[in-house]
MIRO-621681 format. One line per 3 residues: their letters; for each residue x negated, y negated, z of C-alpha. Coordinates in pm, 1 decimal. Layout:
% MIRO-621681
a = X:Y:Z | ...
This chain:
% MIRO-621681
xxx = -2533.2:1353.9:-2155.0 | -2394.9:1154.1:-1909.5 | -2397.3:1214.6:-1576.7
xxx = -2162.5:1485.4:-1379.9 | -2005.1:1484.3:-1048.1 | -2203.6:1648.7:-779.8
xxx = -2022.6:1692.2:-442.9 | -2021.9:1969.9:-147.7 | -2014.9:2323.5:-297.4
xxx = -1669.1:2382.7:-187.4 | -1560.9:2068.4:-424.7 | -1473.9:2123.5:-777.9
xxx = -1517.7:1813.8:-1016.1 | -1171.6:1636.4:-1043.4 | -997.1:1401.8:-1235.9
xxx = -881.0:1159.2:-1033.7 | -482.5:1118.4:-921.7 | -304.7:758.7:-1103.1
xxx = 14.9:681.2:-1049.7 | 290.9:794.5:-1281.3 | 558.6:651.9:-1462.0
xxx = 910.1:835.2:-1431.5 | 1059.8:782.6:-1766.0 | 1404.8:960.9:-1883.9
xxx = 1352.5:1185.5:-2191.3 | 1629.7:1360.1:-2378.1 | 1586.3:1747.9:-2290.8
xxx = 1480.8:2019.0:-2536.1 | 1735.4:2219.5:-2689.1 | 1714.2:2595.3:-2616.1
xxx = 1405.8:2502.5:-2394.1 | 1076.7:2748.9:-2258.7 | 992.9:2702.8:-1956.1
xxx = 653.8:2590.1:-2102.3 | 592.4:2349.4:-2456.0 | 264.9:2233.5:-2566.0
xxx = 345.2:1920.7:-2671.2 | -3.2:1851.1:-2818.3 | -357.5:2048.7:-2796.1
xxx = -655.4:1841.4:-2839.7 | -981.6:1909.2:-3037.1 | -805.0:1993.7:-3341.2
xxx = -947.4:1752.3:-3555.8 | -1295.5:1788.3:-3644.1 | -1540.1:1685.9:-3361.3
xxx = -1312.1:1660.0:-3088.5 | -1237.3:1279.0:-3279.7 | -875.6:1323.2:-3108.7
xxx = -1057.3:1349.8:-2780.2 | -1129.0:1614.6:-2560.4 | -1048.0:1673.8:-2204.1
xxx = -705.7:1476.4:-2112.4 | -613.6:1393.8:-1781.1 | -321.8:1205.1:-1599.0
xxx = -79.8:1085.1:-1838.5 | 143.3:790.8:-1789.6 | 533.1:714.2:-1979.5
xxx = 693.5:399.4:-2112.7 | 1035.3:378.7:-2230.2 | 1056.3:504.8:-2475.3
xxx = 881.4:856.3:-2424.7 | 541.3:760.4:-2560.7 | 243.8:928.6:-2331.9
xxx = -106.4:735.3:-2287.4 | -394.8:864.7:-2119.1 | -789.3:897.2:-2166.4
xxx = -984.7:1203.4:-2255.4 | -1327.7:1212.5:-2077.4 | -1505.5:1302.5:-2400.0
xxx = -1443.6:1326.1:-2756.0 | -1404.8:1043.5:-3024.0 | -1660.6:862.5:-3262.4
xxx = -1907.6:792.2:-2997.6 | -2261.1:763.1:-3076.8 | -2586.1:954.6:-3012.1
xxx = -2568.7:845.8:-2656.5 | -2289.7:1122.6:-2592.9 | -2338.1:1450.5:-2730.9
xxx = -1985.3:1527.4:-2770.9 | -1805.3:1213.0:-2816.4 | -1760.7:959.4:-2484.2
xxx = -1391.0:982.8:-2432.9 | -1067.2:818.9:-2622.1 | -778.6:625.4:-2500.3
xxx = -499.8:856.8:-2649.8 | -87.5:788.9:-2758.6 | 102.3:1068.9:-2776.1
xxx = 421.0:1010.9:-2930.4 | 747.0:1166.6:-2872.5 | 761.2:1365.0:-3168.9
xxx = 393.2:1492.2:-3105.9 | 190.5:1301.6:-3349.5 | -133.9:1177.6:-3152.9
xxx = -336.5:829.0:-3204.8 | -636.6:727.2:-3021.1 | -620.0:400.4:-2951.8
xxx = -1023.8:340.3:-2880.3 | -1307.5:537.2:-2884.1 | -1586.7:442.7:-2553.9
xxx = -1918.4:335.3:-2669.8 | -1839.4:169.4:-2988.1 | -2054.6:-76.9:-2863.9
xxx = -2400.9:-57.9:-2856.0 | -2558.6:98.2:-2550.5 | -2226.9:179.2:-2424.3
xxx = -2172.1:-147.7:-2276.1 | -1754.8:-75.2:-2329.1 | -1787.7:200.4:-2145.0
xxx = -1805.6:589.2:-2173.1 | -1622.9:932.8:-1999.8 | -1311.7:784.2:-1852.6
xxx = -1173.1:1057.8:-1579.9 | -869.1:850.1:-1465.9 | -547.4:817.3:-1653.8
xxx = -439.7:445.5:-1685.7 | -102.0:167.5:-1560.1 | 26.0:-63.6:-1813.6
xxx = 185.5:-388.2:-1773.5 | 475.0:-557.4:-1847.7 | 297.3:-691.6:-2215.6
xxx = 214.2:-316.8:-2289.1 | -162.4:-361.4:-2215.9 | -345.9:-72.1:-2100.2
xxx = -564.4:-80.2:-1790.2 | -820.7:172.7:-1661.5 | -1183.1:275.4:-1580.4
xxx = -1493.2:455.1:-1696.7 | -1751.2:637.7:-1505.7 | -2028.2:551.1:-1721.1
xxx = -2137.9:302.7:-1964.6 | -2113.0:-77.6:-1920.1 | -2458.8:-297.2:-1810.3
xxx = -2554.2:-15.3:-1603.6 | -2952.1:-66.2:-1421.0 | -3194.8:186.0:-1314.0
xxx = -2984.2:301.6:-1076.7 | -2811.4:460.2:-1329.1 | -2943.6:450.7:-1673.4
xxx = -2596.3:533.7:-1914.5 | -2426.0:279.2:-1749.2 | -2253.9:260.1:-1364.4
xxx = -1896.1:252.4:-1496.4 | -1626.3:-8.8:-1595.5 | -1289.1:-177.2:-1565.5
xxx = -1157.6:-257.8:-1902.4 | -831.0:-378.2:-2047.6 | -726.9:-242.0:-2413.8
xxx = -482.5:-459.7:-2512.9 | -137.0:-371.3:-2813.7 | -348.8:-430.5:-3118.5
xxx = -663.9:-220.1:-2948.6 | -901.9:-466.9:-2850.1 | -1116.2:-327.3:-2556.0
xxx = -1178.9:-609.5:-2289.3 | -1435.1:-485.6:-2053.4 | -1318.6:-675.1:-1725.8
xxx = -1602.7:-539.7:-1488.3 | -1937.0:-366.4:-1491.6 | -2044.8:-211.8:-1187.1
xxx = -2390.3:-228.7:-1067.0 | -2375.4:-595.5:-1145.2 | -2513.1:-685.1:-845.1
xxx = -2849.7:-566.1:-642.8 | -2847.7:-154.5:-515.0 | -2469.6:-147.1:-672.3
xxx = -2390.6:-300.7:-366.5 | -2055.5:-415.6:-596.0 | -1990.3:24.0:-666.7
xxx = -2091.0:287.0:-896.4 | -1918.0:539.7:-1071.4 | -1529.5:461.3:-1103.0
xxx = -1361.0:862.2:-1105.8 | -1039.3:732.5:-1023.2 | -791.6:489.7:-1178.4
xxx = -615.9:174.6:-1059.7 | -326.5:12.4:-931.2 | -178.5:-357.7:-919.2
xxx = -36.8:-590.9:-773.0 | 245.5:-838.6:-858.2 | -7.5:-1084.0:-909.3
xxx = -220.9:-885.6:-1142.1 | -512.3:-793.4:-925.1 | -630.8:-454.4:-986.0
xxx = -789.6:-179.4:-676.6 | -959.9:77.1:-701.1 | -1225.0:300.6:-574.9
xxx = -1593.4:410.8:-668.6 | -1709.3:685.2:-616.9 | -2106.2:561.7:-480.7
xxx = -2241.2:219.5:-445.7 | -2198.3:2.7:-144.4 | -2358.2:-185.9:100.9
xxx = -2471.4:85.5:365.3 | -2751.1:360.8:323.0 | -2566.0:662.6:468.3
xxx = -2575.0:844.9:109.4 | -2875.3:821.8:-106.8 | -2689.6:582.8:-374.6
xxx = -2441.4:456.2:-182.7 | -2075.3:615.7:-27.2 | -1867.4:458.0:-243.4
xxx = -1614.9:167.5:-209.9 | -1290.0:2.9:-212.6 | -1289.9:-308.9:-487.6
xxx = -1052.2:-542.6:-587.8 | -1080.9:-749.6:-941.0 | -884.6:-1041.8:-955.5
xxx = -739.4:-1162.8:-1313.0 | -1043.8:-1362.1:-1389.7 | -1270.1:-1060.8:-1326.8
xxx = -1422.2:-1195.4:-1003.8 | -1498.3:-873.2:-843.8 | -1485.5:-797.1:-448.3
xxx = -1575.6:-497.2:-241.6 | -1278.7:-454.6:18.5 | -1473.4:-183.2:157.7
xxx = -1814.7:-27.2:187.2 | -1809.5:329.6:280.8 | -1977.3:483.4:586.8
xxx = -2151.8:203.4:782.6 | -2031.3:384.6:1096.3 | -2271.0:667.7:1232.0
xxx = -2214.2:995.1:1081.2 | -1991.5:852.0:795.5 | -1703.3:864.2:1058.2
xxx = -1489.6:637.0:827.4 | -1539.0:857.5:516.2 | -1767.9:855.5:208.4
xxx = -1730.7:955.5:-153.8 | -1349.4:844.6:-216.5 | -1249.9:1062.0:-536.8
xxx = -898.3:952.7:-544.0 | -709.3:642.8:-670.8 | -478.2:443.5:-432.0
xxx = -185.9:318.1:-345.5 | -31.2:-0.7:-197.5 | 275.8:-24.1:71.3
xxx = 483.3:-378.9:61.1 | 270.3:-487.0:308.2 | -33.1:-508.7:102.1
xxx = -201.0:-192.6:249.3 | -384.4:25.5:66.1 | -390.5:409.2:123.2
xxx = -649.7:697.7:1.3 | -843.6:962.3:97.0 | -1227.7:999.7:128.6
xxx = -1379.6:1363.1:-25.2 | -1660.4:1400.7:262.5 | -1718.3:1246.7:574.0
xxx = -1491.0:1165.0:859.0 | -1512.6:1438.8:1135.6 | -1835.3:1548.3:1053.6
xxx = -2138.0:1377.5:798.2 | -2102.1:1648.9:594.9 | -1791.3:1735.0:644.0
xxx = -1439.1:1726.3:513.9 | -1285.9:1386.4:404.2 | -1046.3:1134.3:557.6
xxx = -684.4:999.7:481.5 | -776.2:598.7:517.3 | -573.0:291.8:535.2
xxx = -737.8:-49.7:462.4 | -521.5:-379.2:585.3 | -547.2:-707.7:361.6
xxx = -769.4:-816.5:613.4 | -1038.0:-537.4:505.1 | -1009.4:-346.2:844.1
xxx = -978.3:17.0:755.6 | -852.6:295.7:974.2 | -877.6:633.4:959.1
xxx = -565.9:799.8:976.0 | -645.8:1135.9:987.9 | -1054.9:1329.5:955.2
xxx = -1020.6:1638.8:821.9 | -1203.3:1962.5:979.8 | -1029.1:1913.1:1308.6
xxx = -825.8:2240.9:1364.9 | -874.3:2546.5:1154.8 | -520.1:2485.7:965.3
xxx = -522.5:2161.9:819.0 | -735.8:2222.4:536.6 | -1053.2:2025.7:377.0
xxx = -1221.0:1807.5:68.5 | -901.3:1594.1:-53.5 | -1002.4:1521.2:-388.8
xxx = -690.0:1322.2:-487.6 | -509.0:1043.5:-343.5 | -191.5:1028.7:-173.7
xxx = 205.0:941.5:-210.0 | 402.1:801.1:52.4 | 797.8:866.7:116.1
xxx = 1094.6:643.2:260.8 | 968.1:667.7:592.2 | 642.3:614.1:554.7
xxx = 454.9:986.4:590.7 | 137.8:1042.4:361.2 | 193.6:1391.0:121.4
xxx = -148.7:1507.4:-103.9 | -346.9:1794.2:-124.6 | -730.8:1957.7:-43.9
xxx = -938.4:2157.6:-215.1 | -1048.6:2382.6:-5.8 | -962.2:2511.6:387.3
xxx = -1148.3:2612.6:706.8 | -988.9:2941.8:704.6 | -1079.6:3214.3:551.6
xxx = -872.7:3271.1:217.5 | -754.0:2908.2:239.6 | -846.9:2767.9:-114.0
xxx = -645.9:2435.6:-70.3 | -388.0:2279.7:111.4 | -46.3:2090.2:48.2
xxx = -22.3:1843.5:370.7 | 182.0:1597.1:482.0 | 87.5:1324.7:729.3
xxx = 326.9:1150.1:969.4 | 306.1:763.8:1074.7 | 215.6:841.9:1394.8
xxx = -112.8:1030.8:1252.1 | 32.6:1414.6:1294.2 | -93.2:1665.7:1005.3
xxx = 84.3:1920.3:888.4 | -20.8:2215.9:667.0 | 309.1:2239.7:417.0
xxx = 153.6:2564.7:222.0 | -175.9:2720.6:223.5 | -329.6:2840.5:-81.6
xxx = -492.4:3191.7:-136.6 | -557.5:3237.2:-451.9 | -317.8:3526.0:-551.7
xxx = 42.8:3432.3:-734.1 | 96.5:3103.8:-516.2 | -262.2:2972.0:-675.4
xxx = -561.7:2752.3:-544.6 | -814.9:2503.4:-590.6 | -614.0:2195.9:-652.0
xxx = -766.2:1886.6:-780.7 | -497.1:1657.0:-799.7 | -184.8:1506.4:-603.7
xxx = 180.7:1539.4:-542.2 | 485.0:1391.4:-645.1 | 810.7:1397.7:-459.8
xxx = 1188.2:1456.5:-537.4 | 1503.0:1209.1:-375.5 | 1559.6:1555.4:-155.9
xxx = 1167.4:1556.5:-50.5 | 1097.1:1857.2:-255.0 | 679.4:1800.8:-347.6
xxx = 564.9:1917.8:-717.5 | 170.6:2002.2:-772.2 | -42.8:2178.7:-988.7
xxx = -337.3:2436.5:-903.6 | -606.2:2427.8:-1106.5 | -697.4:2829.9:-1059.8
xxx = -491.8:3115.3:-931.9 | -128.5:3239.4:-1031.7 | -214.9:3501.7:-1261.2
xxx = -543.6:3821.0:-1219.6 | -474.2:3873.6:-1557.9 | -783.1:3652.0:-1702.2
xxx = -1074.8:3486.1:-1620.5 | -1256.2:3730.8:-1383.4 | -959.0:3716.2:-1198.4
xxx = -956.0:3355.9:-1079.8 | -645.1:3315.9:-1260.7 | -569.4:3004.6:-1512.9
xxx = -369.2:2793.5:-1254.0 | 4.0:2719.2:-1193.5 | 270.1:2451.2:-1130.0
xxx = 460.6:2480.1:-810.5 | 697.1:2354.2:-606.3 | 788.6:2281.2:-201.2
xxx = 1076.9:2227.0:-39.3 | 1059.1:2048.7:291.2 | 1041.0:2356.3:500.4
xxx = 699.6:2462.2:301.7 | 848.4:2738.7:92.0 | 641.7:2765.9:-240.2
xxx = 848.8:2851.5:-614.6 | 622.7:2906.7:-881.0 | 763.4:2686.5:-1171.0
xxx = 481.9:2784.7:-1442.6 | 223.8:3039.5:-1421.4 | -49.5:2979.3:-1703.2
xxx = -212.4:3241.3:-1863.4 | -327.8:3180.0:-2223.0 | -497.0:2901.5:-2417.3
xxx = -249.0:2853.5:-2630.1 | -6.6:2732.2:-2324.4 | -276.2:2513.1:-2244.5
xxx = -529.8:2640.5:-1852.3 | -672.7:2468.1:-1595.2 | -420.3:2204.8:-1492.1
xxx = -648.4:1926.7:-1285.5 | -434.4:1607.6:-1308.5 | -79.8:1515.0:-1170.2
xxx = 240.0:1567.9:-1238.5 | 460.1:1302.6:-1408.1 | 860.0:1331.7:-1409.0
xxx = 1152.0:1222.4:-1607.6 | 1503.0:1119.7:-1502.1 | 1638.2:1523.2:-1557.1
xxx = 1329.9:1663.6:-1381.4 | 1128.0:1783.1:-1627.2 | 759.8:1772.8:-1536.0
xxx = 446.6:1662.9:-1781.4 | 69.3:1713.2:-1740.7 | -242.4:1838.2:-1909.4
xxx = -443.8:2090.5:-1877.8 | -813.1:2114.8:-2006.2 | -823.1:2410.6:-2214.2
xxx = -645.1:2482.7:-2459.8 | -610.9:2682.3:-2794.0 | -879.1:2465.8:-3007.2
xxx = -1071.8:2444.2:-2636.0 | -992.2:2049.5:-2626.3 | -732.4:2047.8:-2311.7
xxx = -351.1:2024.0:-2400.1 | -42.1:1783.2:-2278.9 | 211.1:1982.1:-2157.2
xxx = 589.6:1972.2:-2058.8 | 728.3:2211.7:-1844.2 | 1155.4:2226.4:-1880.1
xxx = 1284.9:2238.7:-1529.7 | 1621.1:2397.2:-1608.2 | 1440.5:2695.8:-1773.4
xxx = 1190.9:2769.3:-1484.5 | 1254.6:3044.7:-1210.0 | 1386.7:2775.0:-967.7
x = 1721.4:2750.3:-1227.6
């Protein structure tokens, strides 16, 4: 099998946040508040893929996104190495390429991260394993590929190209681009410094030709001051800065991630280590969205109080942090793994992975969908309880023109992970 993600204990393995696409869908007739619009693993060996994550729109209400296993992969995964998926608006699922139809893996294998398109309808994303992977790590250190309209997979990058992966290793989140069709991202390990035992990760740009650059190596400061171990994807203001968050480091080695900007230039800057103050909550796993004005919204994983299990926070310009809703674990959920979207009236959507229900699981609960209004008051838009309504929601929100939010969760009836659509006008907030 390939490898899994280790972090601190308090972390929980994540998919990580890609930007969305908000698409306008016509609106179910006599709508739930919950649909299952597909549930995967019904076909026989998971060949329709198996785990979704973040899902992305185009115009016409097609969904696309990756499953981290599943497929016809070979020996080299036990079961299956992940899919590129279309979900169509009537419900009718296509994969659209199976990882490590090549020998050794060399397209790739277990994509976490959903995926961007461009304007000619190719299909961007990464893998955390496969590719012309070293000793360092022996399925592969991860890729960049492009899958183009007709299918064909273009691998544009393989990481741990260059000596001690001082170019990355291990891709978890997916990418963003520019107008002139350079792609960022971040790894997960790899780098130039020797703070972590295979590297803290990095930023990374690939140009159009594939000529790969590390914008930034994680942790050459003492104490990994500037972060290790980004998880998250990132995003880019009009100025050409990049935003994300770091899962460890920052205020202390070991200790609780960063919210990081990184000029053009390369210089980063921490704008805010988390593990400061008792309130402001710890291990960001996901990246961030920015508003009109500028402040930084996401989430943690975890808090510094007791009975804190994750944190909605927003971050101010002027480097201020602010707690918008704790998370204990009972009705309003906990443990979130991915990020935030926001309304035109600043209202922030999420989803928990655990909590909202003591019904099931050992009490843990199967997870939830929420929202905040700008003063920080929490309305529960879905509570999930079953399989067949799809549990564990660990990748973000998407939105259409009327509201209506989309996701997946990863479990489901046939055990596979479901896409689902929850209709706003038929939650408790109408």
């Amino acid at each position: 099998m390939f490898r899994t993600l280790q972090i601190t204990s308090k972390c929980i393995l994540a998919a990580a946040l890609v930007l969305g696409m908000f698409i306008p869908v016509a609106s179910a007739k006599k709508a739930k508040p919950e649909q299952v619009l597909y549930d995967f693993c019904s076909q026989a060996n998971c060949s329709d893929g198996n785990g979704p994550g973040d899902l992305i729109m185009d115009s016409s209400g097609n969904f696309y996104g990756t499953a981290t296993e599943g497929g016809n992969g070979d020996a080299a995964c036990y079961e299956g190495c992940g899919v590129v998926f279309k979900l169509a608006a009537d419900g009718t699922e296509t994969v659209l390429y199976s990882f490590c139809s090549q020998a050794n893996c060399s397209d790739g294998a277990a994509p976490y991260a959903g995926l961007i398109m461009d304007g000619s309808g190719n299909l961007y994303g990464t893998t955390a394993a496969g590719g012309n992977g070293n000793a360092a790590c022996q399925e592969g250190c991860g890729v960049v590929f492009k899958l183009a309209p007709d299918g064909t997979e273009t691998v544009l990058y393989g990481f741990c190209s260059q000596a001690n992966c001082s170019d990355g290793d291990a891709p978890y989140a997916g990418l963003i681009m520019d107008g002139a069709g350079n792609l960022y991202g971040t790894t997960f390990s790899g780098g130039l410094n020797v703070g972590c035992s295979t590297g803290c990760g990095t930023v990374f740009k690939i140009a159009p030709d594939g000529t790969e650059t590390v914008l930034h190596s994680f942790c050459p400061e003492a104490n990994c001051t500037d972060g290790d171990q980004p998880m998250g994807g990132l995003i880019m203001d009009g100025s050409g800065n990049l935003y994300g968050t770091t899962s460890n480091g920052g205020f202390h080695s070991y200790c609780c991630g960063t919210v990081f900007e990184l000029a053009p230039d390369g210089t980063e800057t921490v704008l805010y280590a988390f593990g400061q103050a008792q309130t402001d909550g710890i291990y960001p796993l996901a990246g961030v969205t920015m508003d009109g004005a500028g402040n930084l919204y996401g989430t943690t994983s975890s808090g510094l109080n007791e009975g804190v299990l994750g944190t909605v926070f927003k971050l101010a310009p002027d480097g201020t942090e602010t707690a918008l809703h704790d998370f204990t674990g009972g009705s309003d959920g906990a443990a979130l793994q991915s990020g935030v979207i926001l309304d035109s009236a600043g209202n922030v959507y999420g989803t928990t992975d655990l909590g909202g229900s003591t019904c099931c699981d050992k009490h843990a609960g199967a997870g939830t969908a929420f929202e905040l209004a700008p003063d920080g008051t929490e309305t529960q838009l879905y509570i999930f309880k079953s399989r067949s309504h799809g549990k564990y929601p660990t990748s973000g929100l998407i939105t259409d023109s009327q509201g209506n939010l989309y996701d997946s969760a990863s479990a489901g009836k046939y055990n596979g992970g479901v896409v689902f659509k929850i209709n706003i006008d038929a939650t408790a907030k109408r």
